[in-house]
BAGUVEX-459377 format. One line per field, with one value per residue (C-alpha): residue in one letter; x, y, z; chain; residue number from 0. Coordinates in nm, 2 decimals, decimal comma. Layout:
<pts>
res	(A / ...)
xx	(X / ...)
yy	(Y / ...)
zz	(Z / ...)
chain	(A / ...)
n	(NUM / ...)
</pts>
This chain:
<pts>
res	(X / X / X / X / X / X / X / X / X / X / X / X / X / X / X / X / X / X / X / X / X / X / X / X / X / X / X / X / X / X / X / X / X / X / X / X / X / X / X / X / X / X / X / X / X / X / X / X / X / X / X / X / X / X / X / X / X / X / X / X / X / X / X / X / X / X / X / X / X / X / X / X / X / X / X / X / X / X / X / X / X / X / X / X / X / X / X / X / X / X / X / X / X / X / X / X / X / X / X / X / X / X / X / X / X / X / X / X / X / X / X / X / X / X / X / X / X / X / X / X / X / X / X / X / X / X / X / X / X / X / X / X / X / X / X / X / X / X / X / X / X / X / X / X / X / X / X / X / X / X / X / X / X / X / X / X / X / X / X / X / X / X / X / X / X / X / X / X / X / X / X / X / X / X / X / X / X / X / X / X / X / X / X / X / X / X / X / X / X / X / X / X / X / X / X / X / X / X / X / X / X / X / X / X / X / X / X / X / X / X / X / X / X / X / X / X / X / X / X / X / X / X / X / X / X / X / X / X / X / X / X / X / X / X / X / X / X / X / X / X / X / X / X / X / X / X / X / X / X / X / X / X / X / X / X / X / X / X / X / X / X / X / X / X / X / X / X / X / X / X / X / X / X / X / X / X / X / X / X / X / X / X / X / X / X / X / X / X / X / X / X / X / X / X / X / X / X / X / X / X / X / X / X / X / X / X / X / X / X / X / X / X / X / X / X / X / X / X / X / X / X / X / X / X / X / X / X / X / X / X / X / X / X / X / X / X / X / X / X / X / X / X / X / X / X / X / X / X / X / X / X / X / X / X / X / X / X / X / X / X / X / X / X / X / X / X / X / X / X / X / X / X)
xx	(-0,02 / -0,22 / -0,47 / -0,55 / -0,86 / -0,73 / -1,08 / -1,06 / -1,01 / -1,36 / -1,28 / -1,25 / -1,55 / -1,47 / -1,81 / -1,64 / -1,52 / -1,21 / -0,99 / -0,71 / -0,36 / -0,30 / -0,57 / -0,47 / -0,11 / -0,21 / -0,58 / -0,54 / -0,50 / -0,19 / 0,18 / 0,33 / 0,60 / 0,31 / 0,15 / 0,41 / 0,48 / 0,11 / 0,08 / 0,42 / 0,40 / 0,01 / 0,13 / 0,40 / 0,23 / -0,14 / -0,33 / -0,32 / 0,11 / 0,12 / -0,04 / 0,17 / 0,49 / 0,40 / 0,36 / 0,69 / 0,88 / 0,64 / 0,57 / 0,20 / 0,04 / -0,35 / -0,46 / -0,44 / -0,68 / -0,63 / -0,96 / -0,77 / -0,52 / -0,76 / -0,90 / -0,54 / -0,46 / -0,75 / -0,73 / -0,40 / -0,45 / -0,78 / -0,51 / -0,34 / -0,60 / -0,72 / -0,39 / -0,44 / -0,50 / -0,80 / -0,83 / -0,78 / -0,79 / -0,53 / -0,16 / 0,05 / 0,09 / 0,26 / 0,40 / 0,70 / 0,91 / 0,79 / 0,97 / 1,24 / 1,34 / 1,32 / 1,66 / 1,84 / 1,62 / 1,71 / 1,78 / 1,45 / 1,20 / 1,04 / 0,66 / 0,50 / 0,16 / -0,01 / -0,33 / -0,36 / -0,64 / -0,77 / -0,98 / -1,27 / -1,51 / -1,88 / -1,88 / -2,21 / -2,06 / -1,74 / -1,71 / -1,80 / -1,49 / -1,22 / -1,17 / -0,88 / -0,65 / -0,36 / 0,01 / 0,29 / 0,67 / 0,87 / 1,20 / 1,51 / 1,65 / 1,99 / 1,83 / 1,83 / 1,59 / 1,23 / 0,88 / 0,59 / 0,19 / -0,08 / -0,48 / -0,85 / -0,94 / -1,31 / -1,31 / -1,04 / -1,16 / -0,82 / -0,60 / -0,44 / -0,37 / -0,24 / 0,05 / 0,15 / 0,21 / 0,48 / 0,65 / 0,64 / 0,79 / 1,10 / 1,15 / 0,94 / 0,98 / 0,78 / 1,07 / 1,19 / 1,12 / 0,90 / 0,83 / 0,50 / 0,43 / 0,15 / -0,12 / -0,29 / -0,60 / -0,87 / -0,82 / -0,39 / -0,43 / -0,65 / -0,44 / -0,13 / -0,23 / -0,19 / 0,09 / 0,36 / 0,43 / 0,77 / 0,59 / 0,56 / 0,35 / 0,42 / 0,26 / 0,42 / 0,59 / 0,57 / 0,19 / 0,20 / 0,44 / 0,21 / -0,05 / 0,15 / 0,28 / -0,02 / -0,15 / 0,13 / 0,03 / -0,27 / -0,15 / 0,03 / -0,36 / -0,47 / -0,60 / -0,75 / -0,77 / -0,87 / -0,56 / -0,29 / -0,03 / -0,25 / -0,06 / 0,26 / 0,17 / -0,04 / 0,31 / 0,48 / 0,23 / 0,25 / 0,62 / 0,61 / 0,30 / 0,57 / 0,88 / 0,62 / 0,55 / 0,89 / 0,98 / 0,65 / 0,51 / 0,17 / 0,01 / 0,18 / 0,11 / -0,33 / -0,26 / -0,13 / -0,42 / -0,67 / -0,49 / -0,51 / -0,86 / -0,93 / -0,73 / -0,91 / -1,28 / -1,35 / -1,64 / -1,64 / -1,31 / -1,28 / -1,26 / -0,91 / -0,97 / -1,25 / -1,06 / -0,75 / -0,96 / -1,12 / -0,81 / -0,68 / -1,00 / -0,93 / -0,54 / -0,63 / -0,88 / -0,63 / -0,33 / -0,61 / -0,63 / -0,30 / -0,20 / -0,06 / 0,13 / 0,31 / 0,67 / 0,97 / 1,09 / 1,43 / 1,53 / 1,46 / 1,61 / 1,94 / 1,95 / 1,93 / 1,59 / 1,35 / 1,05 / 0,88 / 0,64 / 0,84 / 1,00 / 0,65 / 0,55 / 0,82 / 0,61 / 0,29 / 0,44 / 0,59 / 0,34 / 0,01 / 0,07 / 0,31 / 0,08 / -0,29 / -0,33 / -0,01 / -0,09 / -0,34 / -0,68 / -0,85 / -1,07 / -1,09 / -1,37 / -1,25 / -1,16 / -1,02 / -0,76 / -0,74 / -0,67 / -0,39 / -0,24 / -0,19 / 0,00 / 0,18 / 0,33 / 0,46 / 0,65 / 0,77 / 0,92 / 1,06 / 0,84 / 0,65 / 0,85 / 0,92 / 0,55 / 0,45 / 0,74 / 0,57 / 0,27 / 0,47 / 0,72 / 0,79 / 0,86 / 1,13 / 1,31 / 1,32 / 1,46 / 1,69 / 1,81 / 1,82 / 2,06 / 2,28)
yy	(-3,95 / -4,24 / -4,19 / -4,59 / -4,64 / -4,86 / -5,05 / -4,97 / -5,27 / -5,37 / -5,32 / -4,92 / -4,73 / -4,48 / -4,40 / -4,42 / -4,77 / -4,65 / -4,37 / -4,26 / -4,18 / -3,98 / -3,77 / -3,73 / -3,63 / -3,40 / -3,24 / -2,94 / -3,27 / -3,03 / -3,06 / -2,72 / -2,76 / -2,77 / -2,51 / -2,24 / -2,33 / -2,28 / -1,96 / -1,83 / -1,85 / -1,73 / -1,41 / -1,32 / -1,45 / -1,58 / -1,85 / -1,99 / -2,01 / -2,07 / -2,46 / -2,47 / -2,35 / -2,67 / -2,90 / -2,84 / -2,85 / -3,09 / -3,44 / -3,41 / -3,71 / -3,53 / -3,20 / -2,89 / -2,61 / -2,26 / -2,28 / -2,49 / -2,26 / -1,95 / -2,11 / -2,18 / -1,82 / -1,74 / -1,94 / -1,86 / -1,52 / -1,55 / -1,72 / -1,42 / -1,19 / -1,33 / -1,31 / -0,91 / -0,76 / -0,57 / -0,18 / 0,11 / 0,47 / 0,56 / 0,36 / 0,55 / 0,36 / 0,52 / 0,88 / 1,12 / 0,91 / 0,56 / 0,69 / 0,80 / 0,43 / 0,33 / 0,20 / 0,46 / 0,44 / 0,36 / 0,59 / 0,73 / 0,55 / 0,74 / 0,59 / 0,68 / 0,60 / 0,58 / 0,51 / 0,29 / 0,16 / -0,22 / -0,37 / -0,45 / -0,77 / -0,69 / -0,29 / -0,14 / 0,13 / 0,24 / 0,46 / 0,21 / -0,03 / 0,00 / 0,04 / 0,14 / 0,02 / 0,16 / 0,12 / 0,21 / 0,16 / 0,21 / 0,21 / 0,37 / 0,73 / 0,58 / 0,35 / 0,03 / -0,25 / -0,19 / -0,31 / -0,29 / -0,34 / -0,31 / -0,32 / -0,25 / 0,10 / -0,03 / -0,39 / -0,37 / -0,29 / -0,26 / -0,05 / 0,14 / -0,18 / -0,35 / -0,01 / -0,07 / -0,43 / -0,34 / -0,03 / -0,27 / -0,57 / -0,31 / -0,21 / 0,12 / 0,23 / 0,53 / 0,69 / 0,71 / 0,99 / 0,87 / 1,10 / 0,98 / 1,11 / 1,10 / 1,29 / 1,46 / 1,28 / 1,23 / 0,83 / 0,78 / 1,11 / 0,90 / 0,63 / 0,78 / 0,96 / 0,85 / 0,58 / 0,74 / 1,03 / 1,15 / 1,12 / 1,38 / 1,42 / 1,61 / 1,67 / 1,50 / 1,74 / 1,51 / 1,56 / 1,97 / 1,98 / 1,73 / 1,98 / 2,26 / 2,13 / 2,03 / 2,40 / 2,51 / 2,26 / 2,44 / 2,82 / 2,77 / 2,66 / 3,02 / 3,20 / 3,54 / 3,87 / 4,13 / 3,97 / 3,85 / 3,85 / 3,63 / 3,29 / 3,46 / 3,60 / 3,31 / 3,12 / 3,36 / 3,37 / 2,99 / 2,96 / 3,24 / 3,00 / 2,69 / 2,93 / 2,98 / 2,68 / 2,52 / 2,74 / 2,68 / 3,03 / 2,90 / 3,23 / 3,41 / 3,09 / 3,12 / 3,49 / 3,42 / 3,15 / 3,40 / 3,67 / 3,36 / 3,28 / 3,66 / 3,71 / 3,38 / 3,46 / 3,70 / 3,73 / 3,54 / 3,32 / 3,00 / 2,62 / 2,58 / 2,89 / 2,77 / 2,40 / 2,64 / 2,80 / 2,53 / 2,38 / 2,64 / 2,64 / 2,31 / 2,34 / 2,63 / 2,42 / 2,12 / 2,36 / 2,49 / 2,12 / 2,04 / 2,37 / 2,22 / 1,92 / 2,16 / 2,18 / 2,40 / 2,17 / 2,34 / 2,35 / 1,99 / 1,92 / 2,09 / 1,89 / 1,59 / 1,48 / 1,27 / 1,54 / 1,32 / 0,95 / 0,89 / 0,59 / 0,48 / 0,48 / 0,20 / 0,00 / 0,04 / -0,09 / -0,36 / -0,43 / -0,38 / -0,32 / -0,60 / -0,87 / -0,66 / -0,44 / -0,45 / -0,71 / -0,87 / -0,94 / -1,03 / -0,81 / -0,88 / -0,89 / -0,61 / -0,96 / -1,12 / -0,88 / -0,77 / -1,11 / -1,17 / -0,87 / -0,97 / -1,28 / -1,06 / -0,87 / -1,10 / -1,27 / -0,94 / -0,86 / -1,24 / -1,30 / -1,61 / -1,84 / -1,76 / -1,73 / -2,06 / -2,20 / -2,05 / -2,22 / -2,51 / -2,61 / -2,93 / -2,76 / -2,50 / -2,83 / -3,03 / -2,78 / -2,71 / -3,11 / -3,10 / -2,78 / -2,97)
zz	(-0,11 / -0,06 / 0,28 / 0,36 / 0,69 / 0,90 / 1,12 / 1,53 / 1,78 / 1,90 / 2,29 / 2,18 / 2,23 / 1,96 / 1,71 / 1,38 / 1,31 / 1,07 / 1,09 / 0,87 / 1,04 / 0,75 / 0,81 / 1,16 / 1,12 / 0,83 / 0,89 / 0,63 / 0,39 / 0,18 / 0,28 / 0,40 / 0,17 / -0,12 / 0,03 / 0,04 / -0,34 / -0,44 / -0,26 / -0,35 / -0,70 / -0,69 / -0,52 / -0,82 / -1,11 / -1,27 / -1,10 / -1,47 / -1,44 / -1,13 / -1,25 / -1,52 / -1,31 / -1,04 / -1,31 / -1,48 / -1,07 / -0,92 / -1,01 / -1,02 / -1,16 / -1,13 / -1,29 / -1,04 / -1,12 / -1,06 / -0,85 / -0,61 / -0,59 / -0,57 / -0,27 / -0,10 / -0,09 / 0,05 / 0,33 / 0,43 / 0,37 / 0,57 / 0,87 / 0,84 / 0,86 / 1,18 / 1,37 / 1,30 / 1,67 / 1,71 / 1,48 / 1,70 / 1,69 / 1,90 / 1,87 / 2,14 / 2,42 / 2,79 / 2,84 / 2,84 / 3,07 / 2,96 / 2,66 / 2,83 / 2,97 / 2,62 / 2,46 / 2,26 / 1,88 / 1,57 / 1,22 / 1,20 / 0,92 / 0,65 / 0,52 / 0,22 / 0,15 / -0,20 / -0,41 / -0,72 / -0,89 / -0,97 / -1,26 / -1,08 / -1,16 / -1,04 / -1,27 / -1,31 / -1,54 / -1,74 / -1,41 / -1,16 / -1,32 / -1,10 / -0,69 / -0,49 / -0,34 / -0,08 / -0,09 / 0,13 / 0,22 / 0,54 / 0,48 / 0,73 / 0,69 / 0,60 / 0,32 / 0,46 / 0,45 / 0,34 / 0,39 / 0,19 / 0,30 / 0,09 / 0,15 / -0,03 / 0,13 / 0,09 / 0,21 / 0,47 / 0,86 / 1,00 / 0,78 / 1,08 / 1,29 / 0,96 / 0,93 / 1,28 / 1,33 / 0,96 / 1,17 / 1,47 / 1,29 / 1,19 / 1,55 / 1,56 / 1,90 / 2,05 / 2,11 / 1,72 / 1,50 / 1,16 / 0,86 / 0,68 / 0,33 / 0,16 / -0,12 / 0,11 / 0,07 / 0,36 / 0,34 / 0,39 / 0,62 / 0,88 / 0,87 / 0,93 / 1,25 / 1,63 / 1,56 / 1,70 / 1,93 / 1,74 / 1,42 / 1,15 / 0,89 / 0,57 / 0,18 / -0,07 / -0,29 / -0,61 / -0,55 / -0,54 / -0,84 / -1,04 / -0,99 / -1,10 / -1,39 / -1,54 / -1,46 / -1,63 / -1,93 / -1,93 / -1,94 / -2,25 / -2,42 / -2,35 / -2,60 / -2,54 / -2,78 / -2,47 / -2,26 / -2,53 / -2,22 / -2,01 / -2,08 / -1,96 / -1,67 / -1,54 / -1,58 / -1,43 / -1,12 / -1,11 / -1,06 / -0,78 / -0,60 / -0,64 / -0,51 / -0,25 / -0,13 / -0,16 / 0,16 / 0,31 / 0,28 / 0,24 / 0,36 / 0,01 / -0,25 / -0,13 / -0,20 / -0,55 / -0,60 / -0,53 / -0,77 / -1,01 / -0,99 / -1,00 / -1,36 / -1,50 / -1,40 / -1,69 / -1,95 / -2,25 / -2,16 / -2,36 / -2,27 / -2,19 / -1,96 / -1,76 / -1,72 / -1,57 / -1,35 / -1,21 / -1,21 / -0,99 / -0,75 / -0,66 / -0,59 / -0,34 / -0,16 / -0,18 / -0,02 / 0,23 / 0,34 / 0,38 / 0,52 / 0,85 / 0,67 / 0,45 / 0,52 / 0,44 / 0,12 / 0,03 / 0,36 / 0,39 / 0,05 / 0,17 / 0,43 / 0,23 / 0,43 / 0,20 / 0,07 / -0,20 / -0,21 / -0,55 / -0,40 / -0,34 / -0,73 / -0,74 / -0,47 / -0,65 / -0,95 / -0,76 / -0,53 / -0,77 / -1,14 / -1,23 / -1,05 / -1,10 / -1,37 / -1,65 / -1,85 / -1,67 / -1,80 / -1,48 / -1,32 / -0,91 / -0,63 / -0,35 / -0,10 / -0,38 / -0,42 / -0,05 / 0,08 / -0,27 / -0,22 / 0,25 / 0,08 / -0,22 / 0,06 / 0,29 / -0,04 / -0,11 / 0,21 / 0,24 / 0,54 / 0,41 / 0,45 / 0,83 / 0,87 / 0,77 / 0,96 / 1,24 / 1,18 / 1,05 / 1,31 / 1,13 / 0,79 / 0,95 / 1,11 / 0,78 / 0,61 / 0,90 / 0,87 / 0,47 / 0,50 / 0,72)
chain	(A / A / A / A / A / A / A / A / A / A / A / A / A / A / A / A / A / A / A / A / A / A / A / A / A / A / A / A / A / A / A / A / A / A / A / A / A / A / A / A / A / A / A / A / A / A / A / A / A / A / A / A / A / A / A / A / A / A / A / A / A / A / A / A / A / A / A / A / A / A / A / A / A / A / A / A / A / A / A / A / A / A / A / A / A / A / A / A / A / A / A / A / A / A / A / A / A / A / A / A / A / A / A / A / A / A / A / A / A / A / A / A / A / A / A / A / A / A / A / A / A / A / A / A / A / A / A / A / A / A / A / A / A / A / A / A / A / A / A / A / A / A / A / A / A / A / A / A / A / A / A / A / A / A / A / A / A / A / A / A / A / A / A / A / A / A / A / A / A / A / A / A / A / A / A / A / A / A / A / A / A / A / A / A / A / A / A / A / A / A / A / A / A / A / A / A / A / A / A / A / A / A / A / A / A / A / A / A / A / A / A / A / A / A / A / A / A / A / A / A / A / A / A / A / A / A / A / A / A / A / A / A / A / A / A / A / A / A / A / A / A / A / A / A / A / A / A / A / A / A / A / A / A / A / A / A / A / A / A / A / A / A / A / A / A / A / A / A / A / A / A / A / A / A / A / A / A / A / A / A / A / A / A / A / A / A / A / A / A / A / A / A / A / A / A / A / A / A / A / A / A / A / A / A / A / A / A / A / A / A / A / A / A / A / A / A / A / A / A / A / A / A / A / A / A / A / A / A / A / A / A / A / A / A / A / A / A / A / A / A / A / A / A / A / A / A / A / A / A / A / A / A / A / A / A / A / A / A / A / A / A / A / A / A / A / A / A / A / A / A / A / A)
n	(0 / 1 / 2 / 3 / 4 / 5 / 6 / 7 / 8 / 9 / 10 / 11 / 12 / 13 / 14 / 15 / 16 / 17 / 18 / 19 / 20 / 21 / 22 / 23 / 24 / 25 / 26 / 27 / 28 / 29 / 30 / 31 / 32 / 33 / 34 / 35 / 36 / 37 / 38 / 39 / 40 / 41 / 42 / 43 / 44 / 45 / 46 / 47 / 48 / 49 / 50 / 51 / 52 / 53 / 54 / 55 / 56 / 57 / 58 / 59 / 60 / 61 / 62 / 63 / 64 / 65 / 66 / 67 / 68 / 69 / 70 / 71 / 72 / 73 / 74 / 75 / 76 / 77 / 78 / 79 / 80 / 81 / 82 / 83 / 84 / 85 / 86 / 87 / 88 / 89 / 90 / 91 / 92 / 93 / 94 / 95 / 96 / 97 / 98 / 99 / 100 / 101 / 102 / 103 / 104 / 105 / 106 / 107 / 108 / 109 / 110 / 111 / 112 / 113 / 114 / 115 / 116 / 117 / 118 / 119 / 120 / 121 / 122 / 123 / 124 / 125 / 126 / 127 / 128 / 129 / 130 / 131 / 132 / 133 / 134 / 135 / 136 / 137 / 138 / 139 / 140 / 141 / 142 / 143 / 144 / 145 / 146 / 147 / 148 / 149 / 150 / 151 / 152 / 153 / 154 / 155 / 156 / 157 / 158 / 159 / 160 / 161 / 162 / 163 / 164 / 165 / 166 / 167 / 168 / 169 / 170 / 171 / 172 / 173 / 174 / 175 / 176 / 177 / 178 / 179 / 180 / 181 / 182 / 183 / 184 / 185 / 186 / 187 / 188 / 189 / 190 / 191 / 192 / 193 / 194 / 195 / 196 / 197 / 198 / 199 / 200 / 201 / 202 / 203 / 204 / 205 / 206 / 207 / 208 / 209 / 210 / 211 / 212 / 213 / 214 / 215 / 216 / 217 / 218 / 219 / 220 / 221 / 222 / 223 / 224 / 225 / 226 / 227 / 228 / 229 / 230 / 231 / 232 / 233 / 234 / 235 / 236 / 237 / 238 / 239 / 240 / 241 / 242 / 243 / 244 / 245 / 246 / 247 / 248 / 249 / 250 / 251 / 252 / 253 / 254 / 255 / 256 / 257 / 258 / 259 / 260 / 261 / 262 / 263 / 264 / 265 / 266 / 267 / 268 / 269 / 270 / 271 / 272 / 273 / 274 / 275 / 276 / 277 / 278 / 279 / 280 / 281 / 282 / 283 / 284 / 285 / 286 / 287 / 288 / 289 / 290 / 291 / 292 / 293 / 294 / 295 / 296 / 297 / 298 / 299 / 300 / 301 / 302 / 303 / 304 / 305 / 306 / 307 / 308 / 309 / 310 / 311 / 312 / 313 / 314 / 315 / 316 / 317 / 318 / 319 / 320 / 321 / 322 / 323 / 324 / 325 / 326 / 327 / 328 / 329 / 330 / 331 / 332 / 333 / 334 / 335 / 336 / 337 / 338 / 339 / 340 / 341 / 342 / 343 / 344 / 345 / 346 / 347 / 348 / 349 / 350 / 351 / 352 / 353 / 354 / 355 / 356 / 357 / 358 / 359 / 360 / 361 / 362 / 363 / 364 / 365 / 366 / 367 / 368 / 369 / 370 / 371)
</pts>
């Protein structure tokens, strides 16, 4: 749009001599209609379609780079980072009867939380070429409507705040019961705690059997001429450590990982036998950890209760790999992708467009009159 400066009255004692009512009505110079078209099509695909996709819909006379686009995403993602409250350790707010007052709650909500991995752009080494980055889902007990949120573990200084406000936003009341699944690891463990008073917090079994399986992998490799029944029997004990923990009897499955560990460790074992045992070091110390999140999963399963982050998997592909890694040959700065993936999210869970009408009163109202 054409931005003409129109010269001030000489009886005003303004400084500047010219002003632009342009300018004035519109001081982030970009249309919020534009805007939510740049960003929403930067947050499902390239930067590079994302021109080519508003040059096809748009009748853009100059050339948009992707740079220009790169840069509006950041700053609305930057506007949304700053309406985050302040990070706190402790969510739970009031006490017993506080809670009590509270309206009758909702289905409770189930979260899983998840890692992945992104291609990242300053690598030092082979090792050094990718960084992490969190994923999770809240979605009701009955199956209803879900959310998604995602963050960079290492660039992001209010990851707990950040899972809140998306329990919040579906209702979460202190007086509703929420499951939170999760690996076991010391990062999504934090996170999770101190949100909610009725919350509980369990080990993903997709995780334990993962482990097992590829144990299990590895007891077939055995090869030993003192022990030729070794493969079996590790099997054999494996399945009784997965029978084990399946009804929580974690006390029997560290048993069976020390009979394991004590069957492996023998003179002159081979390769494949020292990867097993290491293997099975680490899954004791892992169940050690996790001891206390460990829950009774058959019981649960019976009872048609949720006992696996496999619905999760399908929010890290949908939330990370089919925007970051599959296919893409970009390689991302930790606050690159961190403030991408704020926006990603919000498209995801159909909360953009409400948000920039809430920055945007004037955009929700025209398209309130084009609708009628």
């Amino acid at each position: 749009m054409e931005s003409p400066r129109l010269y001030r009255c000489q009886c005003e004692s303004e400084d500047r001599k010219s002003f632009s009512p342009l300018a004035a009505l519109l001081p982030e110079r970009t249309h919020p209609e534009l805007v939510y078209l740049e960003t929403k099509f930067a947050a499902l695909v390239s930067y590079g379609l994302t021109v080519e996709l508003l040059k096809e819909v748009l009748p853009i006379s100059q050339d948009v780079s992707t740079t220009a686009i790169r840069q509006r995403v950041r700053q609305t993602a930057e506007r949304l980072e700053d309406e985050l409250g302040e990070e706190r350790d402790i969510f739970i707010d009031g006490c017993q009867r506080d809670w009590n007052e509270l309206p009758e709650p909702a289905v409770p909500l189930i979260v899983g939380i998840d890692g992945g991995y992104v291609h990242a752009k300053d690598q030092r080494s082979r090792t050094e070429g990718w960084f992490e980055v969190i994923v999770g889902k809240s979605m009701s007990q009955q199956g209803g409507s879900s959310k998604c949120f995602g963050f960079v573990n290492r660039y992001d200084t209010k990851p707990k705040r950040r899972l809140f406000e998306m329990l919040k936003s579906q209702g979460m009341q202190m007086n509703q019961a929420v499951t939170f699944l999760s690996d076991g690891g010391d990062t999504v463990r934090d996170l999770q705690m101190y949100l909610n008073p009725q919350a509980e917090h369990l080990l993903d079994w997709f995780h334990i059997t993962m482990r097992l399986t590829v144990m299990g992998q590895m007891a077939k490799s055995i090869n030993t001429n003192d022990q030729p029944n070794l493969s079996a029997e590790v099997e054999k004990e494996l399945e009784r450590l997965k029978w084990n923990l399946w009804h929580r009897n974690v006390h029997k499955a560290l048993q069976i990982v020390d009979d394991l560990e004590f069957a492996l460790d023998i003179e002159d074992h081979g390769q494949e036998q020292r990867k097993l045992l290491k293997a099975v070091r680490e899954f004791g110390t892992y169940i050690s950890a996790n001891r206390t999140f460990i829950a009774n999963y058959g019981d649960r399963y019976r009872h048609g209760e949720t006992i696996s982050t496999a619905f999760v998997e399908s929010a890290i592909n949908q939330v990370l790999s089919k925007r970051f890694v599959k296919r893409q040959q970009m390689r991302w700065t930790e606050r690159g992708a961190h403030l991408l993936l704020q926006v990603r999210t919000k498209v995801l869970n159909e909360n953009w467009r409400s948000t920039l009408s809430r920055w945007y009163p004037g955009m929700e109202e025209t398209c309130d009159a084009k609708a009628a």
